[in-house]
C-alpha positions as CSV (number, residue, x, y, z in Angstrom):
1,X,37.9,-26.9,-36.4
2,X,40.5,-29.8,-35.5
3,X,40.5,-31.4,-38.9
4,X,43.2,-31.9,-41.4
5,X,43.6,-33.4,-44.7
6,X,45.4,-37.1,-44.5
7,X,48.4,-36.8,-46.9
8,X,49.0,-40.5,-47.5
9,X,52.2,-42.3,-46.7
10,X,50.6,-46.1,-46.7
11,X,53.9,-47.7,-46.1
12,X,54.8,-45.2,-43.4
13,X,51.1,-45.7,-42.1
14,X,51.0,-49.2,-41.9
15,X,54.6,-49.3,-40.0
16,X,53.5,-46.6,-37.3
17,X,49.9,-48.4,-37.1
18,X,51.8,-51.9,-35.9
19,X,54.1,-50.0,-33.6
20,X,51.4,-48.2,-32.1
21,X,49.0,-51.3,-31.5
22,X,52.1,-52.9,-29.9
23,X,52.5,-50.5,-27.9
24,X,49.1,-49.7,-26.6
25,X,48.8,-53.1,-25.8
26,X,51.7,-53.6,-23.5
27,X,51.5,-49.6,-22.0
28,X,49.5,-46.7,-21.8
29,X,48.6,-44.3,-19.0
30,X,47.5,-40.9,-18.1
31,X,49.5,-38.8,-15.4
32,X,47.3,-40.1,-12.7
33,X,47.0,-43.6,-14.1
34,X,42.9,-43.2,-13.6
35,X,43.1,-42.4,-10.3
36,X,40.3,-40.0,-9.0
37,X,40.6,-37.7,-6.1
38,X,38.8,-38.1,-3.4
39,X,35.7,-35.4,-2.9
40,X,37.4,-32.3,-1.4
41,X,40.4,-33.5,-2.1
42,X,43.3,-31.1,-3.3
43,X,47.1,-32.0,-4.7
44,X,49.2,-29.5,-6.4
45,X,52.5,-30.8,-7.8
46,X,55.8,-29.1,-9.2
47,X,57.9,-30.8,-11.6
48,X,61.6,-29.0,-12.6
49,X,63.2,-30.8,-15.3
50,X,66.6,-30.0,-17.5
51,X,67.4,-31.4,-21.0
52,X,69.5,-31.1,-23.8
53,X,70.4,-32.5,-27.1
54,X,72.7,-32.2,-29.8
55,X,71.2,-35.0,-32.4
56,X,68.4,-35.7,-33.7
57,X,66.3,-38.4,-35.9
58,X,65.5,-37.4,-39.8
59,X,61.8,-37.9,-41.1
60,X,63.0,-41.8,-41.8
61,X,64.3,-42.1,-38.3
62,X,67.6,-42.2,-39.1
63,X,70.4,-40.4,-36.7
64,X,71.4,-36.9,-37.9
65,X,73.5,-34.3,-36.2
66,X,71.9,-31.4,-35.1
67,X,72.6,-27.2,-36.1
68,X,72.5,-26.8,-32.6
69,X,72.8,-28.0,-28.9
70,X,69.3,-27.3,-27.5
71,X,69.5,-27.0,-24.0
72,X,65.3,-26.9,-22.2
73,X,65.0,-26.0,-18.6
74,X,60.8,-26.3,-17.5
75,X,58.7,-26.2,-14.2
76,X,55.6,-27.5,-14.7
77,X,52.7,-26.7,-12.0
78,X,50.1,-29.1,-12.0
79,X,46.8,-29.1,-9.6
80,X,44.1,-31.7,-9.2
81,X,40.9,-30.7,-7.2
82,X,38.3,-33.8,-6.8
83,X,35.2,-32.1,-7.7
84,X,32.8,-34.5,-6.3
85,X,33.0,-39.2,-5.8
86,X,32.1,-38.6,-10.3
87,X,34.6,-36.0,-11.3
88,X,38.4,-34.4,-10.6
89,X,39.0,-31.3,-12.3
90,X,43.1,-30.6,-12.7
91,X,45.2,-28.1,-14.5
92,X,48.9,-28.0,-15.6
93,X,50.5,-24.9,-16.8
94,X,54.2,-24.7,-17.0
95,X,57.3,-21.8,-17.8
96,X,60.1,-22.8,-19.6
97,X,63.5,-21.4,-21.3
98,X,64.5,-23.5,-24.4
99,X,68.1,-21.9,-26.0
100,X,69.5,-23.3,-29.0
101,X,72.4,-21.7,-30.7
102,X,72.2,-18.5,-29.2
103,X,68.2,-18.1,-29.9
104,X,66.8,-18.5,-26.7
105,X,62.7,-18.2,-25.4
106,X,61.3,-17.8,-22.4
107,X,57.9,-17.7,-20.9
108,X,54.8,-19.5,-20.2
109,X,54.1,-22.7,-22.3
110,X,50.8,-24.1,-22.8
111,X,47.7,-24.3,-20.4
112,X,45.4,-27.7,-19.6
113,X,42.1,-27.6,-18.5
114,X,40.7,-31.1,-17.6
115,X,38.0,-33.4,-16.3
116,X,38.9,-37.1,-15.2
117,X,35.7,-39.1,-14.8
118,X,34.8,-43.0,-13.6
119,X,34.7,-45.5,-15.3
120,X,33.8,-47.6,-12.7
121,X,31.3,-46.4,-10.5
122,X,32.5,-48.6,-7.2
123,X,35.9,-49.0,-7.6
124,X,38.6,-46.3,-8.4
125,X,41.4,-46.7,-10.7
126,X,39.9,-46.4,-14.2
127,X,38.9,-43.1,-15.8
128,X,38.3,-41.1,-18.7
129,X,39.7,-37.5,-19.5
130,X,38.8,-35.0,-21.4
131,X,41.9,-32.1,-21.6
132,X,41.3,-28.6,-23.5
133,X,44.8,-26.9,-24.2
134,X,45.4,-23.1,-24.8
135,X,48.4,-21.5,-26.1
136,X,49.6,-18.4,-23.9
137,X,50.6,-16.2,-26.2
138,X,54.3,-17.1,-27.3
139,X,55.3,-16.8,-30.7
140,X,54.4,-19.7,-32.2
141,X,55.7,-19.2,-35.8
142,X,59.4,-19.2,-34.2
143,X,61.4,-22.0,-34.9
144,X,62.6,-22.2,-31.0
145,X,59.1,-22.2,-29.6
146,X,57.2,-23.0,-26.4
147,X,54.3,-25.1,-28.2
148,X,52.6,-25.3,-31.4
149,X,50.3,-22.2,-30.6
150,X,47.2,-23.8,-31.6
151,X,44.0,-24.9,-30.1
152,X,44.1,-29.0,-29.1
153,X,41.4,-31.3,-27.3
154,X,43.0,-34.4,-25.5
155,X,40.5,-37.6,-25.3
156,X,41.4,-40.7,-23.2
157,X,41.4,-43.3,-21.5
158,X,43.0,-44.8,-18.6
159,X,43.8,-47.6,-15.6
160,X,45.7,-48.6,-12.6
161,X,46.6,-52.1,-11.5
162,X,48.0,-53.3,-8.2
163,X,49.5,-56.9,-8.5
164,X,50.7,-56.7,-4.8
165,X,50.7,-54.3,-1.9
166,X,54.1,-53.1,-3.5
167,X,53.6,-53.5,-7.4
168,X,51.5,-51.0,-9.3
169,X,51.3,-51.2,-13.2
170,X,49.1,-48.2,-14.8
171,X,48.2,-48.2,-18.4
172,X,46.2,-46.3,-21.0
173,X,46.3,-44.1,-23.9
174,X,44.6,-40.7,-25.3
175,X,44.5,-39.1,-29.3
176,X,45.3,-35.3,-29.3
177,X,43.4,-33.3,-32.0
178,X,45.0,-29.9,-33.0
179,X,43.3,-26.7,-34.6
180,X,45.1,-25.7,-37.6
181,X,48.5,-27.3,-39.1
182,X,50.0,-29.8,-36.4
183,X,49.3,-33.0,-37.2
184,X,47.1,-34.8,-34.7
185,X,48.5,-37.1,-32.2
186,X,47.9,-40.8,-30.8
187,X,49.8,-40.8,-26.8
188,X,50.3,-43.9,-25.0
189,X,52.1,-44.4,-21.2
190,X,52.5,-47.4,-19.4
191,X,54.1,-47.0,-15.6
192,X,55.2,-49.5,-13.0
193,X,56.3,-48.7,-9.4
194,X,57.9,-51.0,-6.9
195,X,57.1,-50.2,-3.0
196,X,60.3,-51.5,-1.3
197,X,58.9,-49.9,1.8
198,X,56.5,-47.2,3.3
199,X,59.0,-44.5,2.5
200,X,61.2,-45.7,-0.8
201,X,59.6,-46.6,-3.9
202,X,61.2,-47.2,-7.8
203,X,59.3,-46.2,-10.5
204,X,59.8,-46.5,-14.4
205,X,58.0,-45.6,-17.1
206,X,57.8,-46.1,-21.2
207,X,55.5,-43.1,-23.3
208,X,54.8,-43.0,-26.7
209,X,53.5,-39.9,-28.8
210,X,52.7,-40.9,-32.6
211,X,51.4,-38.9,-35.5
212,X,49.1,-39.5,-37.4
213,X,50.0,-38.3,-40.4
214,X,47.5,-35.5,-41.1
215,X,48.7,-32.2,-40.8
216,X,49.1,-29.8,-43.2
217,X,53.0,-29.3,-42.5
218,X,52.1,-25.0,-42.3
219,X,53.8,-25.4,-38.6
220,X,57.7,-24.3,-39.4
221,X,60.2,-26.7,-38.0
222,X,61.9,-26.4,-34.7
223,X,65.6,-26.2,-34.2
224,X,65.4,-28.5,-31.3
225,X,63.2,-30.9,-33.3
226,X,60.2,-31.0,-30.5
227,X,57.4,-29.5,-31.9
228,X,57.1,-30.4,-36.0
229,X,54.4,-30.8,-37.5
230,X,54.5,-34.4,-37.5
231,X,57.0,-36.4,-35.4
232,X,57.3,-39.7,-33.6
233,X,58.9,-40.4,-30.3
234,X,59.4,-43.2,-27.6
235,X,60.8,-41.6,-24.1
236,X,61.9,-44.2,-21.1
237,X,62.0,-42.6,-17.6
238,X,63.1,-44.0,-14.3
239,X,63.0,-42.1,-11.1
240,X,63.4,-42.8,-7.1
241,X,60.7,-41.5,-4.9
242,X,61.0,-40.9,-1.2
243,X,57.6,-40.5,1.4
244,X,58.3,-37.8,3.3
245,X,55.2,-37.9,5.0
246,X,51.6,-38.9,4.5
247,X,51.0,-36.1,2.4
248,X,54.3,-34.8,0.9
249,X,56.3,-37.2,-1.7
250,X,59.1,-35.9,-3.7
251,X,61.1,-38.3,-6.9
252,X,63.5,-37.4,-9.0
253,X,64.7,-39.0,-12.0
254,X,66.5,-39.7,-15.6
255,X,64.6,-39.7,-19.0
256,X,65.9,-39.9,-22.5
257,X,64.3,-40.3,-25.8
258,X,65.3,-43.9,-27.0
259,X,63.6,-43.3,-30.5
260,X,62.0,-40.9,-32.8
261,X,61.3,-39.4,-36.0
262,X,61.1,-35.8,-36.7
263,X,62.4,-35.8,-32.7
264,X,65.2,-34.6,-30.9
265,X,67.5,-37.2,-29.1
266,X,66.7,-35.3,-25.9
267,X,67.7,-36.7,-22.6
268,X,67.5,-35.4,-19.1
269,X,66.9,-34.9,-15.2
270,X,64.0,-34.3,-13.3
271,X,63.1,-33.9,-9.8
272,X,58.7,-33.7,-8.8
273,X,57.0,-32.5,-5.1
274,X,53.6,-33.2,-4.8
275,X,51.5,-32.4,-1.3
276,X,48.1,-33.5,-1.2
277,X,45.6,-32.0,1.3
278,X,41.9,-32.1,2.1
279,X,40.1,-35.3,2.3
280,X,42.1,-38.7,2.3
């Protein structure tokens, strides 16, 4: 279970190697950046996004027009519970409609189960996590699909810096192991946010998802060129985020996919409310 035979593409390998060891070196991240709940703490947070795309990148990474414009509307719920001053437990779930060409899905995408642990023991900010994901149910031989429909264990690592009372950098990065045919995955994030006050903050982000080249290309390929076998992509994100109280923030945003292979040239909006109650 989660193996795959490597197919060996050395000159592809060593390409993909040196742009992800640049990468992880100057981002990386996790969704919390490392940051552990407090004990009895709770946050829940929904996050509506729309994107489309009507061109993609070829297994060389070369621009090719699509069959189809994919259009991808998804809310994501996502809840974080810390567990105890050791451990936060979080889940994410989210339902989605992707239509391309006139085939169109709907209905709930994958689940994640997850544990976020310390790293250091006096000091928050740094973590491991440890993510099991479950498909719902959906089709997942359809080539306009809500996941790969396969079993996949997330392992990582993360950390959050503060330069300044305003300036936060976070960093890390995590491999993705699937059961079955998609090829197994190496995910980096890095984040910055810029305070310019107790209620307005900027915040950008650059995330990398990398194959590594071992699947055994059984998974069919998607229309909207998300969710082959094996695919490369590097998304930039930039988003305002407003303090509406000491518990309530809400940020919307722009992303787009500024490279890829195997990948759609997706771009989009995206607007995220998270509340946080319990323990502060």
């Amino acid at each position: 279970m989660f193996t795959n035979n490597l197919n060996g593409r050395p000159n592809v390998m060593l390409q993909q190697i040196a742009l992800i060891t640049v990468l992880f070196i100057v981002t990386g991240s996790a969704q919390a950046g490392g940051w552990l709940r407090s004990e009895g703490e709770h946050r829940y947070s929904a996050y509506l996004s729309n994107s489309s795309s009507n061109r993609s990148w070829d297994r060389y990474g070369n621009d090719t027009v699509s069959g189809c414009t994919s259009n991808v509307t998804a809310l994501t719920h996502e809840y974080e519970y810390g567990y105890s001053y050791y451990r936060t437990l979080f889940g994410k779930v989210n339902m989605a409609t992707s239509e391309c060409g006139g085939d169109k899905v709907s209905g709930l995408g994958d689940v994640y189960l997850g544990v976020r642990g310390r790293l250091n023991l006096y000091k928050n900010g740094s973590a491991w996590e440890a993510i099991l994901i479950i498909p719902t149910g959906y089709d997942g031989q359809r080539s306009n699909r809500l996941g790969y429909g396969e079993l996949g264990i997330e392992l990582g690592l993360y950390g959050t810096t503060k330069y300044s009372k305003k300036s936060t950098f976070a960093y890390g990065g995590s491999f993705r192991f699937w059961n079955g045919s998609p090829s197994d995955q190496f995910r980096t994030r890095a984040s910055w946010s810029y305070k310019q006050n107790k209620q307005w903050a900027i915040r950008t982000s650059l995330e990398g998802n990398f194959s590594l080249n071992n699947g055994n290309s059984v998974t069919p390929a998607s229309i909207n060129g998300d969710f082959e076998s094996e695919f490369d992509v590097i998304r930039g994100k930039i988003g305002l985020r407003r303090q509406i109280g000491p518990r309530l923030g809400l940020t919307v945003g722009l992303y787009k996919n500024l490279w890829g292979r195997n990948a759609s040239q997706r771009q989009g909006i995206y607007l995220n409310i998270a509340y946080v109650w319990g323990r502060l």
